[in-house]
C-alpha positions in Angstrom: 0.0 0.0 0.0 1.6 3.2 -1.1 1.5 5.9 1.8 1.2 9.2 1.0 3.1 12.4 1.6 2.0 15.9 2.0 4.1 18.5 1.2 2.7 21.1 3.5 5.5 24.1 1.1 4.5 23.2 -1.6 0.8 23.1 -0.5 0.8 26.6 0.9 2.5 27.5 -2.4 -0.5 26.5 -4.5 -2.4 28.3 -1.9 -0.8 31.5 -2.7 -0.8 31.1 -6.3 -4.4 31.2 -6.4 -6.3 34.6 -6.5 -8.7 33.8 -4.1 -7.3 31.7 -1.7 -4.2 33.7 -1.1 -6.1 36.6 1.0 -7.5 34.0 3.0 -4.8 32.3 4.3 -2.8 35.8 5.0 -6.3 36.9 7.0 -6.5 33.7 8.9 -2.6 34.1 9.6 -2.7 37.5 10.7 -5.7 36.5 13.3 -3.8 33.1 14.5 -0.6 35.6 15.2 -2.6 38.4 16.4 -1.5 39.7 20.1 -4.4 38.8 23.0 -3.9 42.5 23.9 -5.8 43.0 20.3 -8.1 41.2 20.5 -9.3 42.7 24.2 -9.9 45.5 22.5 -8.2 48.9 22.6 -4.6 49.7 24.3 -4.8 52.1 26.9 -3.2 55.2 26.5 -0.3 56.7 28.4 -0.4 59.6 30.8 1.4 61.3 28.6 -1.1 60.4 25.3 -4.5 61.2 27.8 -3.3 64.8 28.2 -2.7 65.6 25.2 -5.7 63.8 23.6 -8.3 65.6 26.0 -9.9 68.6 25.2 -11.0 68.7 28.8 -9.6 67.0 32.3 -11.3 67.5 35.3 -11.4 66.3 38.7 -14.0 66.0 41.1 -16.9 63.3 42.7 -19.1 61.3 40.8 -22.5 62.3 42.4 -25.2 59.9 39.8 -24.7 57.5 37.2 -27.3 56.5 34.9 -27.2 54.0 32.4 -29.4 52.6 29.0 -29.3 49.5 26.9 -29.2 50.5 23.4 -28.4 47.2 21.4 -28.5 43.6 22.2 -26.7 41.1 19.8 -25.8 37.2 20.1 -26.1 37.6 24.2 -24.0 40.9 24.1 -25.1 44.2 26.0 -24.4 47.4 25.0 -25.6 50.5 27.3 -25.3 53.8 27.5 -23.6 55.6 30.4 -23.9 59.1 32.3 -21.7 59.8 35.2 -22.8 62.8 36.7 -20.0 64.6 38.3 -19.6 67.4 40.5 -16.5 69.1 39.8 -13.7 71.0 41.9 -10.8 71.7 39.8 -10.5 71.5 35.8 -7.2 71.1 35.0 -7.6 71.5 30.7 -10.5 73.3 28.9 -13.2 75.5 29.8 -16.4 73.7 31.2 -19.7 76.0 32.2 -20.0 76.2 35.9 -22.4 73.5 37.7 -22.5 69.8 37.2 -20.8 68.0 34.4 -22.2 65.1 32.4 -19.6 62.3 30.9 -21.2 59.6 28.9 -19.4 56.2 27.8 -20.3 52.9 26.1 -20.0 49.7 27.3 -20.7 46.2 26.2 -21.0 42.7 27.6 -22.1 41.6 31.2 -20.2 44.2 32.9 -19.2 47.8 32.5 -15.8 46.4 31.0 -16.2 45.8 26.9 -15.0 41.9 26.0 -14.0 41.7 22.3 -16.1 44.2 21.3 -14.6 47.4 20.7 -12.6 49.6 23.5 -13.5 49.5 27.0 -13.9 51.5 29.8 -11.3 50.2 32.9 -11.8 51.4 35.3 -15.5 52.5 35.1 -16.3 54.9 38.8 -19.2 54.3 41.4 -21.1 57.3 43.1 -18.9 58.5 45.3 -15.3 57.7 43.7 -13.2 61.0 43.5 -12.0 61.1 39.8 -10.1 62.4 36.8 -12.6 63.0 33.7 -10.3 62.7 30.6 -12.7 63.3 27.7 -13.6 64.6 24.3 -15.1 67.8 23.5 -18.5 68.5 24.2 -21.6 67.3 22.3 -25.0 67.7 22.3 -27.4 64.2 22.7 -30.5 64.5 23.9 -30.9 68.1 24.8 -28.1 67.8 26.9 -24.1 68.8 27.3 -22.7 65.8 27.9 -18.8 65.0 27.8 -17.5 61.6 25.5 -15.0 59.6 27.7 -11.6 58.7 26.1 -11.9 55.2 25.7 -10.8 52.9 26.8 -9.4 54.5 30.3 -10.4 57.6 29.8 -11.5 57.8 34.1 -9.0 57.3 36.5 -9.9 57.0 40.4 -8.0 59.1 42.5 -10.3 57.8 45.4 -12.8 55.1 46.3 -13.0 55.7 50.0 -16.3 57.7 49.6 -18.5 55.4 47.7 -21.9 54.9 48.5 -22.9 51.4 47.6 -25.8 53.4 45.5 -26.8 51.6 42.5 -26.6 53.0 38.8 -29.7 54.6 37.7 -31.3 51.9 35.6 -33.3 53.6 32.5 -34.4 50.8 30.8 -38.0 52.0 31.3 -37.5 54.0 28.1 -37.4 51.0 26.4 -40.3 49.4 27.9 -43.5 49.9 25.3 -47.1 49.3 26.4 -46.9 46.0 24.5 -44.2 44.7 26.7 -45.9 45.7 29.9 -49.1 44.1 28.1 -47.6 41.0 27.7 -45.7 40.9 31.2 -49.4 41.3 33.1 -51.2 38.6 30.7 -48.0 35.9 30.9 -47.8 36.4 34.6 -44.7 38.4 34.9 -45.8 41.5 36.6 -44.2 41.0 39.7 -40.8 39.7 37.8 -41.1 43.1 36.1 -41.6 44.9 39.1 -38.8 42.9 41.0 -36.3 43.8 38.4 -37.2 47.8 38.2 -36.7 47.8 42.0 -33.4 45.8 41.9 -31.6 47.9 39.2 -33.2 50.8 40.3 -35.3 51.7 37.5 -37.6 54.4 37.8 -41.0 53.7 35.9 -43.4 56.1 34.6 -47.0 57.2 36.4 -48.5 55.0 33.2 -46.1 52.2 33.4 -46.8 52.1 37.6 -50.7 52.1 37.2 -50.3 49.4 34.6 -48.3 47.5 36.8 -50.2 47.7 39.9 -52.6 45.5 41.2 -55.5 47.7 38.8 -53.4 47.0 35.8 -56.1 44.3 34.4 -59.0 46.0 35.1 -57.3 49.0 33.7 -56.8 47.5 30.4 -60.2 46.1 30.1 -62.0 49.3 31.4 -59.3 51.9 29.5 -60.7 50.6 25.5 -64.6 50.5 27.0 -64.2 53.9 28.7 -62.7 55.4 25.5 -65.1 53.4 23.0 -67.9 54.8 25.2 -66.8 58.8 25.5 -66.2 58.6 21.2 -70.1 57.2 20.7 -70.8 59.7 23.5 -69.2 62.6 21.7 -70.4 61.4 17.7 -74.1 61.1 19.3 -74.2 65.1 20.8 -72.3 66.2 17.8 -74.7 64.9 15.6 -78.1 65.4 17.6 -78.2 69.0 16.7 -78.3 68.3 12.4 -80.9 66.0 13.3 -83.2 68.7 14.7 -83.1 70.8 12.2 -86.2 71.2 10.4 -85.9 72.4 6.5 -88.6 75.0 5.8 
């Protein structure tokens, strides 16, 4: 029986000679060799690189942080931050008097990002005294807010103060009546409930009433109610054509 032997050179030779094959193999070769540091996601920068890349560094306290999820993909997280921080010296730029907002992304389980673009290491806790290296101001939502440099953009001059507070949860915006629907009629109201208290989430005056122990009878009375006061309003709006006599 005649054994046979593979040439892996000249293999990888005809490989390269073809067209479409070639790219491949460099791509996969560059990933096989590529550093763990890379694939983590972004290098930190330097002292040295986070002064001169800010357009402003302050320090101060974080007094609220508030956070949104934005995206979901294949079991991955990505939410919206907003430290709130109450600042007592700015040591590059010119910030308006008053509170400061500096927003960040993160994704994953945490508030560290895991092959998925740069992180945020450290990310602060209300109460941590910090240094706010970030971008220049932009408008989002009617608001000044601050970009982070990612991915270590915050650095924690002092944890001592923190207050154990939880993140502001504001996942409510998300919610729609047809998910607070469906959590009353599959039996999940107090799950719902649970959670909102948990990450403290604050929930609107509608979303509360729906959630409450008058949420069902609120939903069958709310269409009735409505139904009723539109027949109500179409029958006095069209008494008064009815009565008029033509001479």
């Amino acid at each position: 029986m005649r054994q046979s032997h593979f040439d892996s050179p000249l293999f990888i030779s005809s490989l390269c000679s073809h067209r479409l094959l070639a790219p491949v193999l460099i791509c996969w070769i560059f990933i096989a060799t590529t550093p763990a540091f890379l694939e983590a996601g972004k290098i930190p920068y330097t002292k040295e690189q986070l002064q001169q890349l800010s357009s402003v560094i302050v320090t101060g306290t974080v007094v609220a942080i508030e956070h949104r999820l934005i995206a979901e993909s294949n079991g991955s997280l990505t939410r919206r931050w907003k430290a709130t921080v109450r600042p007592d010296k700015v040591e590059k730029g010119t910030v308006p008097p008053g509170n400061l907002f500096f927003s960040y992304l993160t994704s994953g389980g945490g508030s560290v990002m895991v092959l998925c673009g740069p992180a945020q290491d450290p990310a602060p806790e209300i109460g941590d005294r910090v240094r706010a290296h970030a971008e220049t101001v932009a408008m989002f939502e009617d608001q000044s807010v601050y970009p982070m440099l990612a991915p270590n953009g915050w650095e924690i001059t002092d944890s001592s103060g923190r207050t154990g507070v939880a993140a502001t949860s504001r996942d409510d915006e998300n919610l729609s009546l047809l998910d607070v629907v469906r959590a009353i009629t599959t039996g999940e109201r107090q799950r719902l409930l649970e959670y909102a208290s948990k990450h403290n989430m604050p929930l609107s005056k509608p979303m509360k009433l729906l959630l409450s122990p008058f949420g069902v009878p609120a939903l069958i009375l709310i269409p009735i109610i409505s139904i009723g006061l539109m027949v109500l309003i179409w029958k006095r709006l069209g008494k008064p054509r009815s009565d008029i006599s033509p001479r």
